[in-house]
N, C-alpha and C positions, 0 to 999 in steps of 0.2 A: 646345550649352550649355544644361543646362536652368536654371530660374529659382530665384532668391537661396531662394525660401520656398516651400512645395507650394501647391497651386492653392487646396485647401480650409482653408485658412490664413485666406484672405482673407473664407468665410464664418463666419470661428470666433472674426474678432478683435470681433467685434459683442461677444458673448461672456466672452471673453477679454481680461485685459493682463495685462501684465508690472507686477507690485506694486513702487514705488517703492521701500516700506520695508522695509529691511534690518536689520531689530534683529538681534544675538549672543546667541545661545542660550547657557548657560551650560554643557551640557552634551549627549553624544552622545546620539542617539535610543534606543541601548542603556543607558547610562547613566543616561537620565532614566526609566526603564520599571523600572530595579535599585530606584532611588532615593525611587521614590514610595510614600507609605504609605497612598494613597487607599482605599475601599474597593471602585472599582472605576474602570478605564480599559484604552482600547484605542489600539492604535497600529499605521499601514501603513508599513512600510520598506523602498524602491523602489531597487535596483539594479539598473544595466545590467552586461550582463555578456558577455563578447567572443563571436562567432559569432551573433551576433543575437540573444540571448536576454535576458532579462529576469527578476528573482528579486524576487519580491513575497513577502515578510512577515506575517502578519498576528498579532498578540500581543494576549490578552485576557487580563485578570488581576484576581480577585475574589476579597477578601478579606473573613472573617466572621470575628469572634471566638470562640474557644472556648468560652464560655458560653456564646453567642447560639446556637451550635452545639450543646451539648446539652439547651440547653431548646424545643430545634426552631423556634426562632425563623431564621427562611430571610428572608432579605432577596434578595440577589446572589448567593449559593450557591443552586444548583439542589436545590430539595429533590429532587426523583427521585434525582439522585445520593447527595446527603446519607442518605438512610433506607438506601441497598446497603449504604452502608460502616458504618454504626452496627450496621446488621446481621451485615453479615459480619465483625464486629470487624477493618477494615484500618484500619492506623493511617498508611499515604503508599501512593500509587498512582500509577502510571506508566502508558498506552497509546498504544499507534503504528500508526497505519494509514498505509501508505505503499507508493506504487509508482516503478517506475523506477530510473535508475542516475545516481548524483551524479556529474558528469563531472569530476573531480578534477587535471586536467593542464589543463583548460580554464576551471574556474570558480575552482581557486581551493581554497581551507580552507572547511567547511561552515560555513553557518549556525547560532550558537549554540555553535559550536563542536560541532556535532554532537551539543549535550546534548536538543535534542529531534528526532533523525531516529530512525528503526527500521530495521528490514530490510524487504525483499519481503512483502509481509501484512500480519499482523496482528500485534504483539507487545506480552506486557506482563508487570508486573513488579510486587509487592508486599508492604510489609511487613503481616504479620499478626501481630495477637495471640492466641496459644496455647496452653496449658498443655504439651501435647503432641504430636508430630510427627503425629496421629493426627487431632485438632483441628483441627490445620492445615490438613491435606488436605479435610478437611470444611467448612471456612470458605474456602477455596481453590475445591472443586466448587460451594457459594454463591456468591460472588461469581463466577464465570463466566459461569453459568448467570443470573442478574441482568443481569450487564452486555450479554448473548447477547441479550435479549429490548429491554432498552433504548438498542444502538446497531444493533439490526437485521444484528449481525455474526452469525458462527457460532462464539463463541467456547465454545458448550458443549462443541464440539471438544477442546478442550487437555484430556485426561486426563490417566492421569498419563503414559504413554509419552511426551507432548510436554510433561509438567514436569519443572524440574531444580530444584536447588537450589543455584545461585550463592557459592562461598566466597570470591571475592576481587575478582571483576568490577563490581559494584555495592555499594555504597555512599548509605547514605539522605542525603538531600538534605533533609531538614526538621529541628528540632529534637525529640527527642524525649526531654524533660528526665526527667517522671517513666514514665518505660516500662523495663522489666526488660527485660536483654539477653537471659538465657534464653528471653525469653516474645516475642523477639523475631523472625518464622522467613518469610525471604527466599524466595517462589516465583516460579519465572520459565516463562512458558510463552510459544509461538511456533505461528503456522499460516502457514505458506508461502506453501501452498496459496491462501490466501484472496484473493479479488477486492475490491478496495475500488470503492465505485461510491457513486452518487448517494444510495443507502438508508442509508448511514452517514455523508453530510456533511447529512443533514433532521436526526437526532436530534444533531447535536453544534450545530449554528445554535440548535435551541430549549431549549439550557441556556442560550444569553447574554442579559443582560436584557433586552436589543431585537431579540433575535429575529429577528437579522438583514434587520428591516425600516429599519431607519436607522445611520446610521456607515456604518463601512467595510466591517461585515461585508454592507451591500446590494450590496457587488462582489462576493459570492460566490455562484458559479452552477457547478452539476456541469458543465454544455458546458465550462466553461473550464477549472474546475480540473481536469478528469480526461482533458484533451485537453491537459495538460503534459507536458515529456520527463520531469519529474521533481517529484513533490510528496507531502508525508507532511503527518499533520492527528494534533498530539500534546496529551496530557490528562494533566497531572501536577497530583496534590492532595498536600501535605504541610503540617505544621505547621510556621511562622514566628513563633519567639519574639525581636521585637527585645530591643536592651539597655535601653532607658527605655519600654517601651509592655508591653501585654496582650499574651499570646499567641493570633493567628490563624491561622485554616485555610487557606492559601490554593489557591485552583484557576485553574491557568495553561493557559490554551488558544491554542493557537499552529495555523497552518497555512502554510505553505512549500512556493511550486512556483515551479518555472523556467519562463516561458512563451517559445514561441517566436515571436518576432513576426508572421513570415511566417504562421506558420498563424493567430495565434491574431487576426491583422488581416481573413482572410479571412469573408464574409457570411455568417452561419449558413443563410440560403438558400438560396445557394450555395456551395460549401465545396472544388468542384473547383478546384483550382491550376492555372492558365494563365498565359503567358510575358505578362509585362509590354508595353505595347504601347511601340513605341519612342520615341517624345517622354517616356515615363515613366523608358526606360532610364538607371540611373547610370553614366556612361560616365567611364575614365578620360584627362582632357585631357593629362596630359604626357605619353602613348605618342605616341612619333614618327611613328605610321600612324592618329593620331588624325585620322578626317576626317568631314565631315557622312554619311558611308554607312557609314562604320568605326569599332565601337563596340569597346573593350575595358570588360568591365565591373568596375568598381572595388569592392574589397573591402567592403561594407558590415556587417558583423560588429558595429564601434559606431558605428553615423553612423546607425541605423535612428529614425526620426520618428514619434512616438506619441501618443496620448493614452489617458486612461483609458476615456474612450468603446469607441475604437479596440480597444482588447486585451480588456477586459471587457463590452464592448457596453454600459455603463451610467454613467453620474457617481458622486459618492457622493453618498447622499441626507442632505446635513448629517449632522450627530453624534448620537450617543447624547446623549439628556438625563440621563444616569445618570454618562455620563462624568465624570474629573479636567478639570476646562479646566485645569487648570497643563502638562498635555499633552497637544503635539502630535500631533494626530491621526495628521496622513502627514507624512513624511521622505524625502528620494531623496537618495542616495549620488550625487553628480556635482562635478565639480571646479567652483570659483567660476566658470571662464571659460565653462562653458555655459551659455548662455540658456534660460530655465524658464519658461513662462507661465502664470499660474493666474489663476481666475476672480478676476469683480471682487469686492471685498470680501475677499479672500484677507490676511493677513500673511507674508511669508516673513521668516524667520529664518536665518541663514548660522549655522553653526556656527564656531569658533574655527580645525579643522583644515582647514577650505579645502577638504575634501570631500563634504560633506554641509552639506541646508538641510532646516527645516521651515516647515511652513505653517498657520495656523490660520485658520481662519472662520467664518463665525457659524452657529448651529445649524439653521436654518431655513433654509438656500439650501444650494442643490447646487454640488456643487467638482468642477472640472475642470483636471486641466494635459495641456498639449501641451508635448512635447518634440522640440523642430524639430532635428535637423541641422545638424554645426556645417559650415560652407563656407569654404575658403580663398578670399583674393583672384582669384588664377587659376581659381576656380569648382572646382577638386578638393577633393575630401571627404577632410577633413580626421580622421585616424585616431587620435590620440593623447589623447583628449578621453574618456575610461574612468579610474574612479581602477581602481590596478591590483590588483588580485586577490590574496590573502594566501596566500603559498604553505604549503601546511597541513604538518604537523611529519612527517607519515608517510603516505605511500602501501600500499595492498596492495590486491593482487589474488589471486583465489584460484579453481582449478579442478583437475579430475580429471588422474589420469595412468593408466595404463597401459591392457588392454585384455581380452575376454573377458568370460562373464557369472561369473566365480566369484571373481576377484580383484579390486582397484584400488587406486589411492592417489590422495591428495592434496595437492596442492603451493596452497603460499600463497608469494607472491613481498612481502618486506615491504623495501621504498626508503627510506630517511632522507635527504632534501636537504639536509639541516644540514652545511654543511662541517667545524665543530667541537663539535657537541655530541651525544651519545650519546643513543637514546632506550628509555625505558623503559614497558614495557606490559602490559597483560594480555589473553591470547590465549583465546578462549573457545569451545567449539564446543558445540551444543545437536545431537546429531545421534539418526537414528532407532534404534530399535532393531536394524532388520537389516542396519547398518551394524557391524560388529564388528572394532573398531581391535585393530591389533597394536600393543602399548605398546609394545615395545621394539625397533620399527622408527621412531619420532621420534626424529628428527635435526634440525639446523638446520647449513648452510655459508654462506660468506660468496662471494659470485659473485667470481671470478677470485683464487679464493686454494684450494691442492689440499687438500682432505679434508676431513674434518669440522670443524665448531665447536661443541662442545656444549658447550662454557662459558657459551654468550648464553644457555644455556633454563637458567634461576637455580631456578626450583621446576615443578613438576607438581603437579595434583590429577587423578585420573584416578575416574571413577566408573562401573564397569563397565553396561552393560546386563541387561535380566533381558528374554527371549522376551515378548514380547506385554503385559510389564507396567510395563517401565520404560526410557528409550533411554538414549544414551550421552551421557557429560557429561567434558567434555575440558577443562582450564583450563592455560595455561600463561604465565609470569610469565617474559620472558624481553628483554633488549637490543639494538638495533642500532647497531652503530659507526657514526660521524658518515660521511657521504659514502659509505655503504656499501650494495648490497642483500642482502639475510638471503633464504635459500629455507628452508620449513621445511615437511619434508615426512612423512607416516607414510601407512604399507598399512591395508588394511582386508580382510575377508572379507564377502562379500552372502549372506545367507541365502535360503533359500525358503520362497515365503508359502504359504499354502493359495491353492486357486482362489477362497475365498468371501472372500479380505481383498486381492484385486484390484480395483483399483475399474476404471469404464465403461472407460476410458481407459488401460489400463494399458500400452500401447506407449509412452505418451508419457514414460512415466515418473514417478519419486518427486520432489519436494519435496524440498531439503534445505534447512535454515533458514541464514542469513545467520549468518557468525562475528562476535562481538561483540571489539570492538579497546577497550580503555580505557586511554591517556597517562598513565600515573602523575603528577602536581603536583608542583612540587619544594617543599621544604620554606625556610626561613630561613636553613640551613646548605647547602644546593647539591646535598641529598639528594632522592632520590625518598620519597614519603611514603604508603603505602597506605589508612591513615584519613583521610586529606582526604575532607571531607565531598562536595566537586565536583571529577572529574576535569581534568585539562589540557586533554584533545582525546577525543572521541571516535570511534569510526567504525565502519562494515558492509561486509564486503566482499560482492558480490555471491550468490543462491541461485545452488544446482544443481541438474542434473537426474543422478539417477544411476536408473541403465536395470538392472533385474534380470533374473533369469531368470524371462522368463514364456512359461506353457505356451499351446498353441495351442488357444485356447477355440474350435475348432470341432469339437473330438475329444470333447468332453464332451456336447454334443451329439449328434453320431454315436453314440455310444454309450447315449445314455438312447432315441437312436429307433430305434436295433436292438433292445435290451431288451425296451421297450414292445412293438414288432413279436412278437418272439417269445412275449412271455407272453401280447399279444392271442391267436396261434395257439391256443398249446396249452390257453389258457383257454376258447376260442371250443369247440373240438374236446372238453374232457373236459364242459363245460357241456349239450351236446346230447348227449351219451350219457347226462348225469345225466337230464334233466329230459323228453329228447322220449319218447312211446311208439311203439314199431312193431309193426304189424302189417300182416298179407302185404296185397297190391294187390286183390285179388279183395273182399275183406271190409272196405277203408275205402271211405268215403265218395267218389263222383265230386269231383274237382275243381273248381274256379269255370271252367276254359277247356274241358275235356271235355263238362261239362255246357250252355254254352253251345253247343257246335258240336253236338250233340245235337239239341237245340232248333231250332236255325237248317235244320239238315237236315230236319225235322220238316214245319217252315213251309213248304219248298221244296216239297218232296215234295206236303205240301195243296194248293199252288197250283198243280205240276202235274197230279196227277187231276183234279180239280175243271174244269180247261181242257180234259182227253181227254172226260169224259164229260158236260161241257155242265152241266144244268140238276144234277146230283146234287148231294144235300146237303154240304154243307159237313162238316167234320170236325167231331165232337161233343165239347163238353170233355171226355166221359169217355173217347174215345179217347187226344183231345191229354194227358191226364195218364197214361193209359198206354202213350202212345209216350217221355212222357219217363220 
């Protein structure tokens, strides 16, 4: 039987209490973040999530006026950023850096509704102002090249083979009253390939106005965040024109990762996982072979006991002085009957739905909560204590079929759990150039119904590829029946690269970017609606790796050192015919080893006579230079 509360509990209540006051929040932690028209605040929103995980939030949001913005007047808005985009005439920008896979049968519907995740990499997405598709592409290679140098990514990458231009899939998100639709020209580019690491979360901390020296953002540390199963760090600027105020710029910085408790409790010093020792083990007490030597161990998935310390290795260090106080800083998703403990001086606030509280405190003192473990009477850990997880409107997965290096295809598996409601999307693929789709091998079926459905795929934009200058851009607008799964599948052909556009690594394979899913909205009449300015749901299905035909780069070598070989020969061979002179043996000059053995016999020979006949003179130099 172990004990009601963990051992270091008891040194953390000095610390810690439980905040008597329970004021009602008037609105959700998403809600109050929609709501506010501050010109800057930040907010932590802390759910627990089943299999021992943890999904931490973090939302910063900085609003500048549109004047203050062209007369370079930077308060909250990062100038660095500010001067790219004046530059590059973008008028809303979107970026994602993100790794991992959103466990979607486990966790639940994404955060945000998926409006700020990316795929695998790097991705990003803008509207620019243009006269010209020509223009664009010019203001397009600016801004990349800009942003490359100022988040330490590689996004000078995205040429044009890895831009597309989006007809139906995105949709701007800001207001953009006086801007000409002509002059209005949507580029979206993606890298795969890209490593997101510690070099890209330094320059996204020093746009915020504390610099992640105070607030929440002092809980962000690359160890933690990039030792997630799953976290993306997104940067969307767009203009928000309310109905009674000025029109502002606003730049929203979000970051979302799922930590896992287990690891992410373990000591950065030491970080090897080892078996719990047994007085620690959670053992479950109603197994009828439960006995003091016989443990079964009980599912701890949501009964996991934390604090911020604990997961992040740090407190927060009080707020931003820059912040809204009308909002709460941190918020945790947890049903009223869990016990929450936060430092002293703390306010918790319950919210109205009985799932969710916040917490305010004062600027100048560090906050910490522990989140202890709920326990039933009979000492079993008590499992139902998770609010539950929002089953998200569409599943998909998505991987290779067939086999060989000159063909393949592609299947996407798309699930609708909705028992009565049909769902409507748009299917997008950004894929490379030496991927070369057969259009008239998409199809879409409905699993356990015989033959085709190609009624569900409602429109196609298909944008062919061009060799080495432009990849393939695939959209499609298409339905799944309520309780039904859609496969939707098309062939492709793989081309051949040169040897010089294989990179180090090329067994391992290509990159192919994440397909982009977007929920159509429904409309006031029960319609799907495509100009809704914000999607229903969004989602990624996971990168590939598709494996070409590559040549055996040890032949190319063998080849330049037989070449080499030979032309040293016969270069070696015509070079001493050109340059040496011959003449016969008798008429050149003694050699350096002839001429020595010459000599050396010379000497011999002196020091023999010399020894036969006693006191005789020695050899005369004029002999010794005409014996040699």
């Amino acid at each position: 039987m172990r004990p009601s509360f963990p051992s270091f509990l008891l040194s953390l209540l000095s610390l810690l209490c439980f905040s008597p006051y329970a004021a009602t929040a008037n609105a959700s932690p998403a809600d109050s973040i929609s709501s506010s028209r501050s010109d800057y605040h930040e907010q932590l929103v802390l759910r627990p999530l089943p299999l021992s995980t943890l999904l931490a939030s973090f939302n910063f949001r900085s609003n500048t006026s549109l004047s203050a913005f062209e007369a370079h007047n930077f308060r909250f808005f990062p100038r660095s950023l500010g001067q790219i985009l004046e530059h590059a005439g973008t008028r809303e920008l979107h970026l994602r850096f993100s790794l991992g896979r959103w466990d979607a049968e486990s966790w639940g519907a994404r955060p945000w509704n998926g409006a700020r995740e990316g795929g695998t990499g790097v991705e990003m997405w803008a509207w620019l102002e243009a006269a010209t598709d020509e223009e664009a592409d010019r203001k397009w290679l600016t801004l990349t090249n800009a942003l490359s140098g100022l988040f330490c990514a590689s996004l000078n990458f995205i040429d044009s083979t890895r831009t597309t231009r989006p007809v139906m899939s995105f949709q701007p998100e800001g207001n953009h009253i006086d801007a000409n639709a002509t002059n209005m020209h949507l580029l979206y580019g993606v890298l795969p390939h890209e490593v997101v690491c510690t070099e890209n979360l330094t320059p996204f901390l020093k746009l915020l106005p504390c610099k992640g020296k105070a607030g929440i953002a002092s809980l962000l540390d690359g160890h933690k965040l990039f030792d997630s199963s799953w976290q993306t760090m997104a940067i969307d600027i767009r203009p928000v024109c309310p109905e009674d105020g000025e029109c502002v710029l606003q730049i929203e910085q979000s970051i979302d990762m799922v930590l896992d408790i287990d690891r992410s409790k373990r000591p950065r010093d030491n970080p090897i996982p080892r078996p719990p020792p047994a007085h620690d083990m959670k053992c479950n007490t109603s197994k009828p072979y439960h006995a003091h030597d016989t443990c079964f161990p009980t599912d701890s998935a949501a009964n996991q006991d934390w604090s911020l310390s604990q997961i992040f290795g740090r407190p927060i260090k009080g707020t931003c002085p820059l912040t809204d106080p009308t909002v709460s800083p941190v918020c945790i998703q947890v049903p009223d009957s869990r016990i929450v403990f936060a430092s002293e001086g703390a306010v918790e606030k319950k919210n109205p739905d009985q799932t969710s509280r916040c917490f305010d405190f004062p600027a100048e003192n560090d906050f910490e909560i522990f989140f202890p473990a709920p326990e039933a009477q009979d000492g079993s850990v008590v499992i139902e204590h998770l609010v539950k997880p929002e089953t998200p409107l569409l599943y998909a997965e998505r991987s290779f079929t067939g086999h060989g290096q000159e063909r393949g295809g592609v299947q996407t598996i798309l699930r609708n759990p909705s028992p009565d409601q049909e769902v409507e999307f748009i299917y997008m693929e950004s894929l490379p150039w030496f991927m070369r789709i057969y259009l008239h091998t998409i199809s879409a079926r409905v699993d356990g119904q015989p033959g085709k459905a190609d009624s569900l795929i409602q429109e196609v934009y298909y944008r062919p590829a061009v060799d080495r200058a432009r990849g393939t851009q695939l959209e499609v607008r298409m339905t799944v029946p309520p309780a039904s799964t859609v496969f939707l599948t098309y062939d492709f052909e793989k081309s051949i690269l040169r040897y010089t556009e294989y990179p180090p690594d090329a067994n391992r394979g290509f990159d192919v970017a994440a397909a982009v899913i977007t929920i159509l909205n429904k409309d006031k009449n029960g319609e799907n609606g495509r100009n809704s300015r914000f999607a229903a749901y969004n989602l990624r299905t996971t990168t590939l790796l598709c494996n070409l035909p590559t040549p055996d780069f040890s032949m190319p070598y063998n080849v330049i050192i037989f070449t080499s070989t030979a032309i040293a020969l016969a270069f070696g061979g015509m070079f001493n015919i050109l340059v040496r002179r011959f003449v016969a043996a008798n008429e050149g000059p003694e050699s350096g080893l002839k001429k020595g053995v010459n000599k050396l016999k010379a000497k011999v020979a002196g020091i023999l006579k010399k020894g036969k006949k006693g006191g005789a003179p020695a050899v005369t130099a004029e002999e010794e230079k005409k014996t040699e």
